[in-house]
Backbone bond lengths (Angstrom), bond angles and torsions (degrees), N, CA, C in turn:
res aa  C-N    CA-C-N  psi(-1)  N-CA   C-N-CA  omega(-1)  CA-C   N-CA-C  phi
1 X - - - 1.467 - - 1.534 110.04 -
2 X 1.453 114.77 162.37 1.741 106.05 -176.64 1.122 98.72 -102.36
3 X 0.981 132.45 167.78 1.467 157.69 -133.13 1.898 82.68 -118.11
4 X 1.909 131.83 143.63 1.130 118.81 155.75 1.476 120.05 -38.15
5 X 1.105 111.13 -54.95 1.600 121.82 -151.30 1.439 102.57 -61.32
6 X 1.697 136.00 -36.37 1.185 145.37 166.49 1.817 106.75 -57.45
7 X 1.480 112.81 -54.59 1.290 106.53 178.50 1.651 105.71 -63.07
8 X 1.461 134.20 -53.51 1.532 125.15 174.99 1.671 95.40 -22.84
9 X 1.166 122.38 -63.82 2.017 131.11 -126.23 1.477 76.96 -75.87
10 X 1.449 113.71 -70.59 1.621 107.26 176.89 1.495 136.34 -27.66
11 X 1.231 100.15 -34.16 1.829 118.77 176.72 1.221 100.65 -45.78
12 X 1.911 79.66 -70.04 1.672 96.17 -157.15 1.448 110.18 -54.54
13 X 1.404 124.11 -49.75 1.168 115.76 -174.54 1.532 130.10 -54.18
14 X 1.245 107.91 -28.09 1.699 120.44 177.40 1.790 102.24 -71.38
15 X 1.424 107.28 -30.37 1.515 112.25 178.32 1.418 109.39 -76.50
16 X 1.527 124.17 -16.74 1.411 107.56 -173.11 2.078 93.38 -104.10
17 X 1.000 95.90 -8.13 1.711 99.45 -177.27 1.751 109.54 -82.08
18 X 1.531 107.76 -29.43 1.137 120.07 175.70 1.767 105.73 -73.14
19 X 1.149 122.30 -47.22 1.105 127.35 177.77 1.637 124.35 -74.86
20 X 1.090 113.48 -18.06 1.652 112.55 135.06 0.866 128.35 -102.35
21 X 1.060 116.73 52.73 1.722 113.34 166.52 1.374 81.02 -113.36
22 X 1.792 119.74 -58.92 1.474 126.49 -155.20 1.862 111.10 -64.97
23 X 1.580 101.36 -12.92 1.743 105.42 -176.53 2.105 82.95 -91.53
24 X 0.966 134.00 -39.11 1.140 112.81 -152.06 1.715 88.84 -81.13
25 X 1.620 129.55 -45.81 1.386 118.14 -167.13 1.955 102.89 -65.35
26 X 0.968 116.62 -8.30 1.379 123.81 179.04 1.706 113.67 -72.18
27 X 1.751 93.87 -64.90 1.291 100.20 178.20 2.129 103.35 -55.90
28 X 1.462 101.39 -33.85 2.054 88.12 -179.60 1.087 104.86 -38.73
29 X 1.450 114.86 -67.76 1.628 140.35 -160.29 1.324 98.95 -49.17
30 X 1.071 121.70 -57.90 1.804 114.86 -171.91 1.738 112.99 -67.97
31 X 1.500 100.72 -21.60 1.729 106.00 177.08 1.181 105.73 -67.88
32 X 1.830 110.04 -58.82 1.331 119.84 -163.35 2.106 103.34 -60.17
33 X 1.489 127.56 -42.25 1.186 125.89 -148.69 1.974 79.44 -73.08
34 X 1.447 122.46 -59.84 1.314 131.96 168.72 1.501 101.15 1.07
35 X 1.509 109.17 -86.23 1.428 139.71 -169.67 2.304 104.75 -51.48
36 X 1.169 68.51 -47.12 1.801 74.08 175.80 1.595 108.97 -65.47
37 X 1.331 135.31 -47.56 0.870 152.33 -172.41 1.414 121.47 -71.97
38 X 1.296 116.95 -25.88 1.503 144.00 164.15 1.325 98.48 -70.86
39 X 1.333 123.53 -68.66 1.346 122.82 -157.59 1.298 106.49 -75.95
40 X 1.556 137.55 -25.68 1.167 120.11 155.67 1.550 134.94 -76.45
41 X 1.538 108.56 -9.48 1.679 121.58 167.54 1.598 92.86 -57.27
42 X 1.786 129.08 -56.64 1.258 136.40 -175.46 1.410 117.26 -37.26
43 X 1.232 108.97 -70.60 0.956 124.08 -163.92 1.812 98.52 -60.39
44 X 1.356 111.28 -73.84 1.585 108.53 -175.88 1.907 108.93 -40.62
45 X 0.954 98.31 -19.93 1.737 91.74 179.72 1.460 111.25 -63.16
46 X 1.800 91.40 -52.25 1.569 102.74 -163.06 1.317 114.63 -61.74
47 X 1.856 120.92 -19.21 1.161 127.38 -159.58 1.573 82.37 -99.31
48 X 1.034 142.26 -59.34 1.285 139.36 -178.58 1.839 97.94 -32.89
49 X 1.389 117.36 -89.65 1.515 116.12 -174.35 1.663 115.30 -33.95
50 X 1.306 108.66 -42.03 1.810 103.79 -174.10 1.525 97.20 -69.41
51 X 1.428 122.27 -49.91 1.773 105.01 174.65 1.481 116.97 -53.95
52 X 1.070 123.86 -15.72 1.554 116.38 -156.49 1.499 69.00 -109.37
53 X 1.395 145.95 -39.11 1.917 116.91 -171.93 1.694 105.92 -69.53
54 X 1.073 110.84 -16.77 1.478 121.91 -165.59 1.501 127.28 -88.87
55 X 1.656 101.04 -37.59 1.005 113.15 161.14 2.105 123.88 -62.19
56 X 1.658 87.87 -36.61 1.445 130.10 161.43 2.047 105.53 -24.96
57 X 1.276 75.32 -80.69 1.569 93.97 -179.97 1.254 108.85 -61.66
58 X 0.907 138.85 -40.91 1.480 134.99 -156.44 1.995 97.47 -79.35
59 X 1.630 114.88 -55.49 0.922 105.50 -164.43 1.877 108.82 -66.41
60 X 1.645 110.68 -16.44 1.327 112.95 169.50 1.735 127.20 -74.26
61 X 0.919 94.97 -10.28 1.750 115.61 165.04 1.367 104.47 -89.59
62 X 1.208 117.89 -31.06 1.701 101.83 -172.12 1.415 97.90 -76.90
63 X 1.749 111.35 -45.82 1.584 102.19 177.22 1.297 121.93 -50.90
64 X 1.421 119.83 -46.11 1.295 114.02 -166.98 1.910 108.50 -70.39
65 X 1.466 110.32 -25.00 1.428 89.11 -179.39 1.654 103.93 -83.00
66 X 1.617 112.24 2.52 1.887 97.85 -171.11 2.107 86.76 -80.31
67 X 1.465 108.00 -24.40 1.444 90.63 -170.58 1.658 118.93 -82.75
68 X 1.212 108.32 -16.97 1.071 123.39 -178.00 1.842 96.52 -68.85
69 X 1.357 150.78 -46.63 1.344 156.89 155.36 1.203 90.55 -47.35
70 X 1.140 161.76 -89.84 1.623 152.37 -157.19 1.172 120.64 -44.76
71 X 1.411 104.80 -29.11 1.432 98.75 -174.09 1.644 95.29 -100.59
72 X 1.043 139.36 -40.96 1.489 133.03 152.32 1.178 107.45 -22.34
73 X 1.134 138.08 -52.82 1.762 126.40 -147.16 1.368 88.15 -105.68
74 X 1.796 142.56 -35.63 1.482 129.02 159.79 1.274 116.64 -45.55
75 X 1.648 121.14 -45.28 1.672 115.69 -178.45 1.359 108.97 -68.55
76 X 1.572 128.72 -2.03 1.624 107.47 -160.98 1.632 94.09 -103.87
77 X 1.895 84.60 -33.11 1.999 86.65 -161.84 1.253 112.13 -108.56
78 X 2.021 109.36 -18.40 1.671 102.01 -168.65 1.187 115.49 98.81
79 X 1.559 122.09 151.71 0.998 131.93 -178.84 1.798 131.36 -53.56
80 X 1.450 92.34 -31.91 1.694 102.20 -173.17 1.553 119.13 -90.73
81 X 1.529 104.19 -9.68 1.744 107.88 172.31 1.118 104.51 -107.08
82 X 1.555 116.63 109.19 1.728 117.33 130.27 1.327 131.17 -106.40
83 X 1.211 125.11 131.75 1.243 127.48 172.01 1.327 127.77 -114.67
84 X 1.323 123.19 -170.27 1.430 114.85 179.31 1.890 104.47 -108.44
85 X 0.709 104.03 -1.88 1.422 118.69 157.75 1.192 155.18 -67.87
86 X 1.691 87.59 -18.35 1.177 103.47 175.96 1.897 130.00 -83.65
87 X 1.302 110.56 177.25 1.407 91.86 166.56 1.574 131.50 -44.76
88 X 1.395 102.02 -51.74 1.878 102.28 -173.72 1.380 110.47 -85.68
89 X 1.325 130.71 36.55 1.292 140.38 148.60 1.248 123.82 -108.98
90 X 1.425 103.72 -12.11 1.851 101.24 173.01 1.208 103.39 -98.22
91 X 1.540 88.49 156.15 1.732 120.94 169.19 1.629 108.64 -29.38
92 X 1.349 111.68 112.69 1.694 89.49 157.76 1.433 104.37 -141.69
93 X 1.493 89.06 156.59 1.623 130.10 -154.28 1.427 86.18 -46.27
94 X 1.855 111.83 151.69 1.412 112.04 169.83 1.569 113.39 -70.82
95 X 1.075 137.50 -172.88 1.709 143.55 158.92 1.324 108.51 -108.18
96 X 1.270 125.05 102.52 1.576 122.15 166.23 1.732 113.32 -53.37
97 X 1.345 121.36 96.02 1.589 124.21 148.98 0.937 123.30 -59.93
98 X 1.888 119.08 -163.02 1.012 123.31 168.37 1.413 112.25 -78.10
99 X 1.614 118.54 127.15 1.866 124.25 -169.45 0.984 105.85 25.70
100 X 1.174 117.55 71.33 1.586 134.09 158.90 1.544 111.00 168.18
101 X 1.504 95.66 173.64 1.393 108.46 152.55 1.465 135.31 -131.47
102 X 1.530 130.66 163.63 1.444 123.30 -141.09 1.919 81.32 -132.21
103 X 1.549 103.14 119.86 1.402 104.94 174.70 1.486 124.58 -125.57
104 X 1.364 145.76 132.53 1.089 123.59 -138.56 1.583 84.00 -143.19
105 X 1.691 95.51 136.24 1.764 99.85 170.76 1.201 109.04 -129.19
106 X 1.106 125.92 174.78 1.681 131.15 173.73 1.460 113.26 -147.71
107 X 1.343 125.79 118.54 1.371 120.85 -160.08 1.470 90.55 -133.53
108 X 1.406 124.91 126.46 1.035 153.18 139.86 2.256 113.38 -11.70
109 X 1.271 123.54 81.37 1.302 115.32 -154.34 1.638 82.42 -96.69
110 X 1.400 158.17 45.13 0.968 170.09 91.88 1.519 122.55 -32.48
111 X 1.516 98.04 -45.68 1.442 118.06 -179.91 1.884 106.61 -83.19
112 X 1.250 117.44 44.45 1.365 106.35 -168.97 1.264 113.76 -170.64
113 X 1.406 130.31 140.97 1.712 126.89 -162.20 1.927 97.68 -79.45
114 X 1.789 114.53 118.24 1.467 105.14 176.98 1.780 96.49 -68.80
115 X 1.104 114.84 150.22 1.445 119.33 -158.80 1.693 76.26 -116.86
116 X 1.369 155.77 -5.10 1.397 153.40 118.48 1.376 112.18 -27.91
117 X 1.039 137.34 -70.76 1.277 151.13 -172.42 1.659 114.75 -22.67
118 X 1.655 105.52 -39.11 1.192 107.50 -170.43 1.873 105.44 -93.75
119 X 1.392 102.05 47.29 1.488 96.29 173.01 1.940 91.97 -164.13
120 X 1.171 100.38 38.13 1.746 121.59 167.35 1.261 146.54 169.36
121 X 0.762 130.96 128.09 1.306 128.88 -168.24 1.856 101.41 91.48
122 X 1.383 119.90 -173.15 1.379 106.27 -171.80 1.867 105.38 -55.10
123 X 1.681 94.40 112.06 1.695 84.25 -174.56 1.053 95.22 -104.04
124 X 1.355 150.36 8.40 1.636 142.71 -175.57 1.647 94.64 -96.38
125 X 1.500 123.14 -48.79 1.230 95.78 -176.13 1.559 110.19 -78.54
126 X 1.364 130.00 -13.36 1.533 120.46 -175.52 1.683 98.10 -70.13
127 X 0.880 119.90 -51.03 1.625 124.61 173.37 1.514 102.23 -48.67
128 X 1.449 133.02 -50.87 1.442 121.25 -175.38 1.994 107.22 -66.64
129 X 1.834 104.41 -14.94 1.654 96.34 -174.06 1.659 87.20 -86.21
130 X 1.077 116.27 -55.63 1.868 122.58 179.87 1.412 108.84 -21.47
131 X 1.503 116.57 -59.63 1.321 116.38 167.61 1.350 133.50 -49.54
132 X 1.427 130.09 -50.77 1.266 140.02 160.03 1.093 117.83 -54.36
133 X 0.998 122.93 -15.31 1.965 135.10 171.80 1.329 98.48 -76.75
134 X 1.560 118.48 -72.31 1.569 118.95 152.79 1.123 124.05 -2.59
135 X 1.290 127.10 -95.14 1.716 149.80 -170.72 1.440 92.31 -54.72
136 X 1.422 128.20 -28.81 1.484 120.34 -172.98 1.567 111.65 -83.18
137 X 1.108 99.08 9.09 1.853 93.26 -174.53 1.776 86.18 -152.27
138 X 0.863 120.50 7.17 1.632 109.18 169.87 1.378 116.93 76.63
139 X 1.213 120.40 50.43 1.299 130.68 -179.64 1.565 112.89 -135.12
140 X 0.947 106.90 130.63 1.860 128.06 -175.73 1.383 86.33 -33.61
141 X 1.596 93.66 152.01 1.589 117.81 -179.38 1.719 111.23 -69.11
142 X 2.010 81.94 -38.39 1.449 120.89 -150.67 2.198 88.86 -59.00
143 X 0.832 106.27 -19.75 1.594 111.75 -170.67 1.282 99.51 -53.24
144 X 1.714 111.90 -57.97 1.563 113.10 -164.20 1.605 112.33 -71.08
145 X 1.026 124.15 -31.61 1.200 130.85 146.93 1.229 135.99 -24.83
146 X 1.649 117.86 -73.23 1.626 140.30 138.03 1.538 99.20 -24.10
147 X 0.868 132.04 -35.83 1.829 122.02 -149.81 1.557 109.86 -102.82
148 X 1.614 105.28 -32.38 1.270 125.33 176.37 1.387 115.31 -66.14
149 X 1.671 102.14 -49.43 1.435 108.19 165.70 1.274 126.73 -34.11
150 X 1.651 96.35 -58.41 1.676 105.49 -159.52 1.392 100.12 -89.25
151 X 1.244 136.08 35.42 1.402 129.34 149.52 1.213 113.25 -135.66
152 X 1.568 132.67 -19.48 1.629 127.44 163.40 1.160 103.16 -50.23
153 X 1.419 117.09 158.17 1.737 145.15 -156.77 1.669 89.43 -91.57
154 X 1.600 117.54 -24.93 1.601 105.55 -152.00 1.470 99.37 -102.16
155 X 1.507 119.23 -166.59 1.620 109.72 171.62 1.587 108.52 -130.72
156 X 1.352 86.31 27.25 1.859 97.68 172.99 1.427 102.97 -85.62
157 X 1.693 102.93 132.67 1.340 119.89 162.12 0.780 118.29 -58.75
158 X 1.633 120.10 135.36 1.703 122.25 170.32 1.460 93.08 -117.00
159 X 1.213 99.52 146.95 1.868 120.92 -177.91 1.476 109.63 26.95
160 X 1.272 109.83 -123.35 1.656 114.59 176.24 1.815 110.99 -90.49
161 X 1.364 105.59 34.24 1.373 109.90 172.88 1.834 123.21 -83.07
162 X 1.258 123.66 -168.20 1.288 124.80 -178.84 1.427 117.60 -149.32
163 X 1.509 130.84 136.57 1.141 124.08 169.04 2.010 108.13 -119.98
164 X 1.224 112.37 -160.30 1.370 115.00 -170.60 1.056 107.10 -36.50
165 X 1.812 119.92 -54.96 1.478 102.72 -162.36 1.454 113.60 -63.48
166 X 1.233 127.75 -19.04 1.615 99.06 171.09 1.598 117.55 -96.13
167 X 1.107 111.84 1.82 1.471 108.99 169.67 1.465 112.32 -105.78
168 X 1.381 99.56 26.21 1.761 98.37 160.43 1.203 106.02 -117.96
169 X 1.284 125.73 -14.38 1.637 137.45 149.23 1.781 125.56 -30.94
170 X 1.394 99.49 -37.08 1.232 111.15 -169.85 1.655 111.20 -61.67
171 X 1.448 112.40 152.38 1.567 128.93 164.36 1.683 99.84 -39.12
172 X 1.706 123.09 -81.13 1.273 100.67 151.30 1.530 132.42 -113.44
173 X 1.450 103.60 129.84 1.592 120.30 -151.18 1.456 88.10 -69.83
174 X 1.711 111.09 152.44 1.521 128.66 155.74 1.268 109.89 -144.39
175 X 1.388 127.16 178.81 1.655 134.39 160.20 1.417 113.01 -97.03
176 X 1.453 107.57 158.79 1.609 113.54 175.98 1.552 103.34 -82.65
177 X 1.426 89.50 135.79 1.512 93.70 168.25 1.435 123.43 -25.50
178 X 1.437 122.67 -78.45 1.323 114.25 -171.57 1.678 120.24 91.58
179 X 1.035 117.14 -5.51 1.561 124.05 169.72 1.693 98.04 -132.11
180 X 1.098 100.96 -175.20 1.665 127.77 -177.36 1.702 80.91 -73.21
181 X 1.688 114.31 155.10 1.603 149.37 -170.11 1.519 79.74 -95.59
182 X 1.415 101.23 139.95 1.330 135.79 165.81 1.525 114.61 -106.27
183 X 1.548 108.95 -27.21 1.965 107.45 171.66 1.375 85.23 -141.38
184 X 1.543 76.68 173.45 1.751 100.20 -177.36 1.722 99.49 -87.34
185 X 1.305 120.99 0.46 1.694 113.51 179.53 1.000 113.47 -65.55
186 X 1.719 120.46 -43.42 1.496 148.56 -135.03 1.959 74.04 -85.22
187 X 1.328 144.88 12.70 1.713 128.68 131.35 1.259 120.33 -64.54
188 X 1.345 124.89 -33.08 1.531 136.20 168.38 1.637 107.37 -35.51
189 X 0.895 105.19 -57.69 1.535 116.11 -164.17 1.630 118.82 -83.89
190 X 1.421 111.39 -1.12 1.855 124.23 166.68 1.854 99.09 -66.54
191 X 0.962 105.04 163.96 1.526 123.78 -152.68 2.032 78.74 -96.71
192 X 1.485 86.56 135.22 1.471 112.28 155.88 1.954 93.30 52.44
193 X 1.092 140.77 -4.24 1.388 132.06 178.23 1.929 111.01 -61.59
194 X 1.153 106.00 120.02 1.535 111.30 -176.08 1.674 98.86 -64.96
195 X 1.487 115.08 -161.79 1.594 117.35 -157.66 1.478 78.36 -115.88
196 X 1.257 122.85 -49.69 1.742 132.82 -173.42 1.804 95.44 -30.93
197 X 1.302 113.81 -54.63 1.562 118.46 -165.90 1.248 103.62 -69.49
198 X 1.684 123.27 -48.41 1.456 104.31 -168.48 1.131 88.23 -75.76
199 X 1.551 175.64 -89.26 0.973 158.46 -139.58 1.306 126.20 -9.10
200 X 1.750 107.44 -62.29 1.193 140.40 -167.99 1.573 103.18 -75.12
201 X 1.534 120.10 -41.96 1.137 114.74 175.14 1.596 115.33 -95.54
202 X 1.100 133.37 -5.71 1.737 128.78 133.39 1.202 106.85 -20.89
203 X 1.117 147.26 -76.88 1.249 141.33 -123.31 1.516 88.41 -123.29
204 X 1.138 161.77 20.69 1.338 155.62 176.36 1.904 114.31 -139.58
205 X 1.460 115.91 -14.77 0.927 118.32 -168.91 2.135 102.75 -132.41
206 X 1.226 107.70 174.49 1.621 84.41 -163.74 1.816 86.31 -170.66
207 X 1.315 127.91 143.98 1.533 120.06 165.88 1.906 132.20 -107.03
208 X 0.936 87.33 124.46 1.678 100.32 -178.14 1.483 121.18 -98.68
C-alpha cells in the first residue's frame, strides 16, 4: 500500500498537470480568437478599400462621360452658345451598377449666385445682388448679412449679421467660419436660418 504522503505528492502533481493543460488550452483560445480577429479586421479593410476603388471608378466614368457631352455640344455649337436646351442640360437616365445606380448631372455654375463672391472682389455690390435674390424668393434680408459674417476674415458685425459671440451662445456653441465656404451645407449653420431657405438657396446659389 502507499504511504499518505506519496498519495498527497501524486494529487498534487496531477493538480499542477491539470492546471497546465487548462493555462495552455486558454492561452490557444486567446491566440486562436487573436488570429480570428485579425483576419476579420483584414478582410473588412480589404472590402472597405475595393468599395471605395469602385465607387472610385464609377464616379470617374461618370466624369469622363459628363466631358465627353461638353465637348460634343462645343464641337456642334462653339464656345459662346450655352443653353438649357441643349444636350448636357437634360435629364439623363440613371446607369444601373452593381446594387445601385450611377446618375450624372451637369449644371451650368455660371448659371448661379457664387455665394463666395460676397467676401471679394466688389463684395458690397454682390451682397446688394445676394439680397435681391433674397427678397425674390421670400427670404430674410437678415440671411445676407448672416452669410457675410460667416465668411469675412473679421468679427465685425455687418447689419443684422453675427459673429462668434453669438455662436458661442448656442446650446452647442461653434465659431463662424471666417474664410470663403468650402460646401454649400456650411448655410445650415447661419443663426436662426429655417431648412425651407437653405433648400431654396441649394438650388439657386452654388460656390466658386
Amino acid at each position: 500500500m502507499r504511504r499518505p504522503a506519496q498519495l498527497h505528492l501524486r494529487h498534487h502533481e496531477q493538480g499542477v498537470v491539470l492546471l497546465s493543460v487548462l493555462l495552455i488550452l486558454a492561452l490557444l483560445a486567446a491566440l486562436a480568437y487573436q488570429l480570428v480577429g485579425r483576419h476579420s479586421l483584414v478582410v473588412a479593410q480589404a472590402r472597405l478599400t475595393y468599395g471605395g476603388d469602385q465607387a472610385l471608378s464609377y464616379a470617374l466614368g461618370g466624369e469622363a462621360y459628363a466631358r465627353q457631352l461638353l465637348y460634343e455640344d462645343w464641337s456642334q455649337t462653339g464656345p459662346g452658345i450655352d443653353t438649357l436646351l441643349e444636350t448636357w442640360a437634360q435629364p439623363l437616365q440613371p446607369f444601373e451598377i452593381d446594387q445601385g445606380f450611377l446618375e450624372i448631372q451637369i449644371r451650368d455654375l455660371n448659371a448661379c449666385f457664387n455665394l463666395n463672391s460676397i467676401a471679394s472682389g466688389n463684395r458690397n455690390a454682390n451682397l446688394v445682388k445676394f439680397k435681391t435674390l433674397l427678397r425674390n424668393h421670400n427670404i430674410p434680408d437678415s440671411v445676407g448679412d448672416l452669410w457675410r459674417d460667416w465668411i469675412d476674415p473679421d468679427q465685425e458685425i455687418s447689419g443684422f449679421g453675427a459673429e462668434d459671440g453669438d455662436y458661442l451662445l448656442a446650446e452647442q456653441a461653434y465659431r463662424a467660419a471666417n474664410q470663403r465656404a468650402g460646401h454649400i451645407s456650411e448655410l445650415n449653420l447661419l443663426r436662426d436660418i429655417d431648412p425651407e431657405s437653405v433648400a431654396i438657396l441649394r438650388t439657386l446659389s452654388c460656390l466658386l
